[in-house]
C-alpha positions as CSV (number, residue, x, y, z in Angstrom):
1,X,25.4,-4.3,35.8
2,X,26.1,-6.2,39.1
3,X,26.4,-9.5,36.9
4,X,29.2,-7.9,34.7
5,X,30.7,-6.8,37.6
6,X,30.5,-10.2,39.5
7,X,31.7,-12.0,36.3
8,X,35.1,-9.4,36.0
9,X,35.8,-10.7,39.8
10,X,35.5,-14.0,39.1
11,X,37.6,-14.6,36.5
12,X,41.0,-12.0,37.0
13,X,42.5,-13.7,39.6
14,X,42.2,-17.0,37.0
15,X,43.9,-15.4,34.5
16,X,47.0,-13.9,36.8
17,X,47.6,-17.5,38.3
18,X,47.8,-19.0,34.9
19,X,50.4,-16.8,33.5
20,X,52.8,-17.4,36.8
21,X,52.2,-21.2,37.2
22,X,53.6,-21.7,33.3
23,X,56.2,-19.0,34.5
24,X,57.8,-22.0,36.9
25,X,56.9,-24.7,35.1
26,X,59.2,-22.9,31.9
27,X,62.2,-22.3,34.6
28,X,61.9,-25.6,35.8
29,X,62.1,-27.3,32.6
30,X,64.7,-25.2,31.5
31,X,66.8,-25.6,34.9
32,X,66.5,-29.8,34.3
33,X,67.6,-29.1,30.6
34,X,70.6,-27.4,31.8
35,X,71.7,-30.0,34.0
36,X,71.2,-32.7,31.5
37,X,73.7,-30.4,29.2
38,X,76.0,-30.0,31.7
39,X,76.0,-33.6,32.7
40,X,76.6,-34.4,29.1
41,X,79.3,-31.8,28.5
42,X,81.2,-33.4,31.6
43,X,80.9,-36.9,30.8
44,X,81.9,-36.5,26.7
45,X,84.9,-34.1,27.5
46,X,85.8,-36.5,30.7
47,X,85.8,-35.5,34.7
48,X,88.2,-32.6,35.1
49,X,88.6,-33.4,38.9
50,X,92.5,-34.7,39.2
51,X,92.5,-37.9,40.0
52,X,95.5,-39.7,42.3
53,X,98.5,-40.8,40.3
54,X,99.4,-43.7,39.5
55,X,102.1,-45.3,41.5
56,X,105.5,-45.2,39.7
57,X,107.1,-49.0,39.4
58,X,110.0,-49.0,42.2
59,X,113.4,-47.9,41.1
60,X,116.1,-50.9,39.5
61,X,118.8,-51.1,42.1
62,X,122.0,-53.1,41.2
63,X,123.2,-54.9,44.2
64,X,126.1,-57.4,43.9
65,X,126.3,-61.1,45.4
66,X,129.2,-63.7,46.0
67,X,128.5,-66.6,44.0
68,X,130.3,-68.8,45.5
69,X,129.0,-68.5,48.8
70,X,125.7,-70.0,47.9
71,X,127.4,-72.9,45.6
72,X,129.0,-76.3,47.6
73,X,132.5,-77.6,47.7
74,X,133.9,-79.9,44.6
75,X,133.9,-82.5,47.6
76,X,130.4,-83.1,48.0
77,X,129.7,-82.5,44.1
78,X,129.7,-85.9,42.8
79,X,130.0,-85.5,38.9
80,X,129.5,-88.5,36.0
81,X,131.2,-87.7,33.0
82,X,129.9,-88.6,29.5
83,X,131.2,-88.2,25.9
84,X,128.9,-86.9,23.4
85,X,131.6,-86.8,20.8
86,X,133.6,-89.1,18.9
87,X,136.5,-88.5,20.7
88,X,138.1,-91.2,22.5
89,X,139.0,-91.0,25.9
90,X,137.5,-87.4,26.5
91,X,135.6,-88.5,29.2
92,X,138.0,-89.9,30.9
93,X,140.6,-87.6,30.8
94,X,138.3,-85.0,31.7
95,X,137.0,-86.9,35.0
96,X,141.0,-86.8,36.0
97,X,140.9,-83.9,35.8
98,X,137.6,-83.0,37.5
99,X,139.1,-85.1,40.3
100,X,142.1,-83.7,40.5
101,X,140.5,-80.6,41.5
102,X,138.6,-82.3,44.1
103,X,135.4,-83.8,42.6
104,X,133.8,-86.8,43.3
105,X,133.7,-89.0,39.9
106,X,130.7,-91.4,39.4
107,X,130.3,-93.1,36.3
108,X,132.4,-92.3,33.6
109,X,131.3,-93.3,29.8
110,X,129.7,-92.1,26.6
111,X,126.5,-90.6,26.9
112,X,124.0,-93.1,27.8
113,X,121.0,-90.6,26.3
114,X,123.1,-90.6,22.7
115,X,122.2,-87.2,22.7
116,X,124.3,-85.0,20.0
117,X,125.7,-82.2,21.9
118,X,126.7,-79.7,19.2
119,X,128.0,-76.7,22.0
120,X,130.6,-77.2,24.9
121,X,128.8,-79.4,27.1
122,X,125.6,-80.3,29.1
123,X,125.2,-80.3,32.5
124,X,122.3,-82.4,33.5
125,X,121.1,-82.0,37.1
126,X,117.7,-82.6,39.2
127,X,115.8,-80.5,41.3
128,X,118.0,-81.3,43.9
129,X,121.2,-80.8,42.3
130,X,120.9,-76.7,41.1
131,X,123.5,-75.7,43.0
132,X,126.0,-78.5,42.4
133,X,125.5,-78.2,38.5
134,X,126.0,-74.5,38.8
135,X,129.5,-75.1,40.6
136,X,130.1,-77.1,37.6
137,X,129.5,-74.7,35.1
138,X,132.4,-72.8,36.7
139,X,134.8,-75.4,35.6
140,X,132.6,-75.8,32.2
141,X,132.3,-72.3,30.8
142,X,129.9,-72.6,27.9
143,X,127.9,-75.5,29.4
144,X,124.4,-75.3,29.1
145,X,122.2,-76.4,32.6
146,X,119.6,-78.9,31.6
147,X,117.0,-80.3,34.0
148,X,116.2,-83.8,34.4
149,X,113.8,-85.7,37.2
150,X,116.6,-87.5,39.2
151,X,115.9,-87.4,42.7
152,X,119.5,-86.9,43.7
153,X,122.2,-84.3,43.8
154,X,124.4,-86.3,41.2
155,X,125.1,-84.0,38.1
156,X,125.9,-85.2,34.8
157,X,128.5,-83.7,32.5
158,X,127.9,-84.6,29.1
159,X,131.4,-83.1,26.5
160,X,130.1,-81.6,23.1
161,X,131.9,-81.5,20.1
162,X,133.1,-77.5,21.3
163,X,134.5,-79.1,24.5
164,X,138.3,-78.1,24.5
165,X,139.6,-78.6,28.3
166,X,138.5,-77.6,32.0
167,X,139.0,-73.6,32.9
168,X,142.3,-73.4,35.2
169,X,141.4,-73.1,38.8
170,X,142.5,-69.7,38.4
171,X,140.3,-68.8,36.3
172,X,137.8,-70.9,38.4
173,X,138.8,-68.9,41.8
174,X,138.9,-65.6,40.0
175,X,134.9,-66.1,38.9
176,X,133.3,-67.7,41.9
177,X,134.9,-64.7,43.7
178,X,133.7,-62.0,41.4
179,X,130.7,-60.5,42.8
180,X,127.9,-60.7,39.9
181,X,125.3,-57.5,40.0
182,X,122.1,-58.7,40.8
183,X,118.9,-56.2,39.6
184,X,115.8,-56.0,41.6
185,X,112.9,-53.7,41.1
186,X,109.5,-53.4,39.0
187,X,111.6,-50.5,37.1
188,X,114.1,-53.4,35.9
189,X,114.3,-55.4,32.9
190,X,115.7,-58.6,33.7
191,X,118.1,-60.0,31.7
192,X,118.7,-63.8,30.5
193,X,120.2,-66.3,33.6
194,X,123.5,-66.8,32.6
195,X,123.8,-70.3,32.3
196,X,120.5,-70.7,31.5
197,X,118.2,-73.2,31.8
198,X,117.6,-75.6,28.7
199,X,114.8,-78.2,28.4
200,X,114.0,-81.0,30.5
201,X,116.6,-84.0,28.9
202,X,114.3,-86.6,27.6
């Protein structure tokens, strides 16, 4: 009777800790399976949390600028005129008139580069001579700028066929005193240099 009795003791407080210890173990799995889901849920549907904005591009702002005050006298432009037609004595009469205005007059010929120039004219120019071909254009409306590699600030005007006759200095005055809207700002679209840049002459 005592054995039965010693036996009983022995073995209930095995069977109440078994029940409890798979109890937690249960919750515990079930708590890291939760988070797993969770952690999925989050990551398939994306964070929720805001995140900062992105920074909006800067507004366009228009300002306007004088081009003439950035462009040099006819006087210290010193211009060689070309013919790129078959017109005689184009180039001539246009240097006359080029130096009427004030221009210095270098060499004045058909176009040593025998290049067909189908539009108004070219105005060839170095790195050195931006500024002086621009002032140029002015008197040329139509030319086209094209870069070379001379190391000087010589410009070259070379007349295409659509060359008619040098802009009055009227008309000259009226557009280097024009202001020209300038845009500036990662909200702009910038539109085409007007004249633009053609390729390098070869």
């Amino acid at each position: 009777m005592s054995m039965l009795s010693g036996t009983g003791l022995d073995q209930s407080p095995s069977r109440h800790r078994r029940p409890v210890a798979t109890t937690i173990l249960v919750v515990l799995m079930m708590a890291v399976l939760f988070g797993a889901t969770y952690a999925g849920v989050r990551l398939l549907r994306g964070d929720p949390s805001p995140t900062p904005a992105a920074a909006s591009p800067s507004p366009c702002v228009t300002t306007t600028v004088q081009p003439g005050l950035a462009l040099p006298q006819p006087a210290a432009v010193t211009v060689n005129v070309y013919n790129a037609t078959d017109r005689a004595g184009l180039a001539r009469s246009t240097a006359d008139v080029l130096k009427a205005r004030g221009f210095a007059i270098g060499s004045v010929a058909n176009d040593p580069l025998g290049t067909t120039v189908t539009g108004v004219a070219e105005v060839r120019h170095g790195p050195d001579g931006l500024a002086e071909a621009q002032l140029v254009v002015f008197y040329v409306p139509g030319a086209v700028l094209v870069a070379d590699k001379r190391t000087d600030a010589t410009v070259d005007l070379v007349l295409g066929e659509d060359f008619t006759r040098v802009a009055g200095q009227k008309s000259v005055d009226a557009a280097l005193a024009s202001p020209v809207p300038v845009a500036s700002g990662a909200g702009c679209v910038s539109p085409s240099a007007s004249p633009s840049a053609s390729p390098s002459a070869t």
